[in-house]
C-alpha positions in Angstrom: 79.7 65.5 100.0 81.7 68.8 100.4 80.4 71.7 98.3 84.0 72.2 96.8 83.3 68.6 95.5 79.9 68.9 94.5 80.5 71.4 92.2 83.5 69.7 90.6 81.4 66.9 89.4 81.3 66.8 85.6 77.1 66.1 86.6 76.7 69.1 88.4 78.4 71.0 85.2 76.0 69.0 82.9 73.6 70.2 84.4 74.3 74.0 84.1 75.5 73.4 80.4 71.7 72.3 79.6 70.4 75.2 82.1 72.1 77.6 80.0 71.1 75.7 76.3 67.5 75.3 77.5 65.7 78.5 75.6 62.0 77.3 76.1 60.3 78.3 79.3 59.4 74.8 80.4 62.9 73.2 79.5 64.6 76.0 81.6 62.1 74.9 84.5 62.6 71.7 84.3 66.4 72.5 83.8 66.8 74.3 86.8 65.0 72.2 89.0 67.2 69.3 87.7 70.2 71.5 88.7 69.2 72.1 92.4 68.1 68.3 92.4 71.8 67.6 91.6 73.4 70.4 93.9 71.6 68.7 96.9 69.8 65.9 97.7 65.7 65.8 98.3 62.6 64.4 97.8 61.0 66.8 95.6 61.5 70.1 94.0 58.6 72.4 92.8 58.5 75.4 90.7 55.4 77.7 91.6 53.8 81.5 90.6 52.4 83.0 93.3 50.0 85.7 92.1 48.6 88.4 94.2 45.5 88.2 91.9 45.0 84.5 91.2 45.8 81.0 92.1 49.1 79.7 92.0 50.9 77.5 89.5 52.6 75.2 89.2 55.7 75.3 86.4 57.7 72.8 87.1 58.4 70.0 90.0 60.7 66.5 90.4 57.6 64.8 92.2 56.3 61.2 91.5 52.2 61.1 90.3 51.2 60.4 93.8 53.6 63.2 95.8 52.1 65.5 93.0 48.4 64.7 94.0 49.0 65.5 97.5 51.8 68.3 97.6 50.6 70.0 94.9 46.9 69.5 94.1 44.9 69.4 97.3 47.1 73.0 98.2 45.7 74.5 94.5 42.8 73.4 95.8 42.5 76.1 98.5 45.0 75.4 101.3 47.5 78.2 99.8 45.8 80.7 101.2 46.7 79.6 104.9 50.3 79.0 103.5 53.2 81.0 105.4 55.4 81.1 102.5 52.5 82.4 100.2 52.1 85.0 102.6 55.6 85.6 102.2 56.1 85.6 98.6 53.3 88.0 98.4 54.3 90.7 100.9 56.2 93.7 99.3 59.4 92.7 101.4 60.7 89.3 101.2 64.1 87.5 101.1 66.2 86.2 98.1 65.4 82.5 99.9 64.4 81.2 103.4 64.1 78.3 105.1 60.6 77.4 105.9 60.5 76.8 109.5 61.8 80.1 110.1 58.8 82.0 108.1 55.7 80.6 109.9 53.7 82.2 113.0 54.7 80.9 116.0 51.9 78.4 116.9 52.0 76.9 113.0 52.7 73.5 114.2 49.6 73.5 116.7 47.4 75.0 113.6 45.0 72.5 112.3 46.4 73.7 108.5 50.0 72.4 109.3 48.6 69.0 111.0 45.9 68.2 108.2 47.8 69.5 105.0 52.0 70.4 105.8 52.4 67.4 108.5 50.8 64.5 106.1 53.3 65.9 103.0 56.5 64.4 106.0 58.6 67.0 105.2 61.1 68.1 108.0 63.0 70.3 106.4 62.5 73.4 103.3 64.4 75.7 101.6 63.0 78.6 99.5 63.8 80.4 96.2 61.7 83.8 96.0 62.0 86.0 93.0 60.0 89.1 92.5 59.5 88.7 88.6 56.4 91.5 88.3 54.2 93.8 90.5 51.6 90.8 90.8 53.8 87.8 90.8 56.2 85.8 92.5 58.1 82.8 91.5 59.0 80.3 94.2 61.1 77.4 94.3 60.6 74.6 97.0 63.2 72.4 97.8 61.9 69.8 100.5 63.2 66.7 102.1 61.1 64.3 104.0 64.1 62.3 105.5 66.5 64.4 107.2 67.1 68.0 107.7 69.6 70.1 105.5 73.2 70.1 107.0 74.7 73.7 106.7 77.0 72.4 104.3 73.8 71.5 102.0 72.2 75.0 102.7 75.5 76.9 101.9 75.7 75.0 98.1 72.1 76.4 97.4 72.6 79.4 98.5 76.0 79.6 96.5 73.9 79.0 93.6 71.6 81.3 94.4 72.4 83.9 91.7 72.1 81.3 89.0 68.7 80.1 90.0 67.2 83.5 90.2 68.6 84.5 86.6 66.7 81.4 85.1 63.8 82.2 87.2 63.3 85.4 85.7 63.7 83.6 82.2 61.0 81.3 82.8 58.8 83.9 83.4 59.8 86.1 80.8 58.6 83.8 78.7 55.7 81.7 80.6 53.8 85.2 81.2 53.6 85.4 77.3 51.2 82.6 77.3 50.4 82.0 81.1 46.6 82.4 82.0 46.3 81.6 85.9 42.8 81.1 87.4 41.6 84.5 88.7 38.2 83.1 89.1 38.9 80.4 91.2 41.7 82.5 93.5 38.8 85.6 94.1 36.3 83.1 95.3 38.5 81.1 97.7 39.4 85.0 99.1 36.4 86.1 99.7 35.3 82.6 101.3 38.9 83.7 103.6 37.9 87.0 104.2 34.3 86.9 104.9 34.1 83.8 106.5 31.4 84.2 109.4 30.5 87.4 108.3 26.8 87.0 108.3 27.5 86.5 112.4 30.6 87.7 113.4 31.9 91.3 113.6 35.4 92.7 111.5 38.0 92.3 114.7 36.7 88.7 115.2 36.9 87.8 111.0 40.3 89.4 111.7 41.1 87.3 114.5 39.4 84.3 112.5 41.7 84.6 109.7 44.8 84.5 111.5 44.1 81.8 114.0 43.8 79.7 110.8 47.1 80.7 109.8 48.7 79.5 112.8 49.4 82.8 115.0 48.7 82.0 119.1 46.8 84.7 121.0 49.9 86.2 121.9 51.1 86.9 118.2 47.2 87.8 116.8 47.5 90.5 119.9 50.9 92.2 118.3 49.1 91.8 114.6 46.4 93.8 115.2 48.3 96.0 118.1 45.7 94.9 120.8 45.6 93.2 124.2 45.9 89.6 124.6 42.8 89.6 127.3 41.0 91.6 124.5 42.0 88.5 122.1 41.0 85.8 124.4 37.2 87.6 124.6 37.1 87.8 121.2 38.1 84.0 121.0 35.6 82.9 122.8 32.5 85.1 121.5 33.7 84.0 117.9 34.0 80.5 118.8 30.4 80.6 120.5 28.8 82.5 117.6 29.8 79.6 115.5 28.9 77.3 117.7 32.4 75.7 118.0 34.9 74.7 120.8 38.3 73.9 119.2 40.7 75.2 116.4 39.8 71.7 114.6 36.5 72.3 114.5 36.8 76.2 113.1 39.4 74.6 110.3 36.8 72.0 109.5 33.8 75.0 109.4 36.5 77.2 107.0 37.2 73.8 104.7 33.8 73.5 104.2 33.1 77.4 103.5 35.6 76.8 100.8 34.0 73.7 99.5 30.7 75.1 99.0 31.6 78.5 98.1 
């Protein structure tokens, strides 16, 4: 459907109506994440906080029981650390929105994180809400489909409503933050399993390197994060992958899942 005709629907202006009538924080979640929902097509819609200090959560979403257990539990449970877009939302400069595939290091769909968690979730195509709503936090809005990638035509209508969403963002957390008490427990422990993971055996350049082969980047891109030779990479590769007695990315992502586990 053209945009023009979207947005003349007597739907799509229900919907605003009861965005802008909502007062509660988790009615005007749920509100706007009915009114992206009926701007464009998908196959789920999640509000999150990102925190630079604790775990994420989760404030709203349009998944089914089962899509929640899988896109949104088993990432709380640790994954988000290895997540591009958490990355992202976290950083001090960030966009307004994004699309997903254009945020991720450029071996992310050869990294065991995107083939055992992002490739089983079947989405092909995301688009991004980011709004900076204090020092620490974040709030992000994930619009994914699992069918089909989003037409131009589909990313121009959210982005056309882009102003809208981030002014009811900012009122959810205006009020959520009131009573909002995110796990900081939970989120230091699964960052200092990330960060000191192997560091009974390995030295700082190869825990750096560790961490972001996990998140995806390929010899080549680790080389221009930490402003160092590829050959230089490539040795420490291999000493690291020897010290832990491993031979593939698999196997390093299977030794960091099970850091996590029994941190």
């Amino acid at each position: 459907m053209r945009s023009h005709l979207v947005f003349d629907t007597p739907e799509w202006h229900a919907r605003v109506t009861a965005l802008v009538a909502a007062t509660e924080s988790k009615a005007i979640a749920q509100k706007v994440v009915a009114l992206i929902c009926e701007t464009v097509a998908n196959d789920g819609t999640s509000l999150l906080a990102f925190h630079k200090d604790a775990a994420p959560e989760v404030l709203a979403h349009s998944l089914a029981p089962a899509e929640r257990r899988h896109f949104l539990d088993r990432y709380l449970a640790g994954p988000y650390l290895l997540d591009p877009l958490y990355q992202l939302a976290i950083s001090e400069s960030k966009p307004s929105m994004c699309r997903f595939r254009d945020t991720h290091p450029d071996r992310f769909r050869s990294s065991e994180y995107y083939h055992q968690y992002v490739e089983r979730t079947h989405l092909v195509d995301e688009m991004d809400f980011l709004r900076d709503v204090s020092p620490m936090s974040t709030l992000v809005i994930v619009v994914g489909r699992t069918r089909n990638r989003l037409t131009r035509a589909e990313r121009y209508r959210l982005e056309m409503i882009e102003p809208l969403v981030a002014a009811a963002m900012q009122r959810v957390w205006d009020q959520w933050q009131q009573t909002s008490s995110p796990n900081r427990d939970i989120h230091q422990r699964l960052t200092d399993c990330f960060v000191n993971f192997g560091d009974n055996i390995l030295t700082q350049r190869e825990r750096e390197i560790t961490q972001l082969l996990l998140r995806g980047h390929s010899t080549k891109s680790v080389a221009r994060e930490l402003d160092i030779a590829p050959g230089t990479v490539m040795v420490h590769k291999r000493n690291l992958f020897s010290k832990l007695g491993i031979t593939s990315q698999y196997e390093l992502f299977s030794r960091f899942i099970d850091n996590l586990s029994q941190g």
